[in-house]
N, C-alpha and C positions, 0 to 999 in steps of 0.2 A: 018190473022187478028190480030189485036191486043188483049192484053190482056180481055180488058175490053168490049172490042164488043162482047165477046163471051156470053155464059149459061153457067154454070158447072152443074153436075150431080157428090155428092160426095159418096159414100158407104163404110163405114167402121166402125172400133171402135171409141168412142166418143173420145179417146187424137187425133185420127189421125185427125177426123173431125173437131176438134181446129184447129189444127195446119195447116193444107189445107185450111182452112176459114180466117184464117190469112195471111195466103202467097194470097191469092185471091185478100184479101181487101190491102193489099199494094200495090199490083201491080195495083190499082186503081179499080177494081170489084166491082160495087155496089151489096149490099146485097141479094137485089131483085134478081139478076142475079145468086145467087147461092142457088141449092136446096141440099138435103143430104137423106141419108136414114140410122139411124143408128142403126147398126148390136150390139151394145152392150146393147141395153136398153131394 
């Protein structure tokens, strides 16, 4: 499937969870479509 059809589920430290929530959203990922859980805070 394409990028943007999918969920994401991200876990990690908060620069990574920038940085994977960016690469997401350019590849067209609406926001709603990606959750995170972060292990730094």
């Amino acid at each position: 499937p394409a990028p943007e059809d999918c969920e994401y589920y991200i876990c990690g430290p908060p620069m990574m969870l920038s940085a994977v929530q960016k690469l997401l959203e350019d590849q067209g990922v609406e926001p709603e479509n990606i959750a995170y859980d972060d292990f730094g805070g």
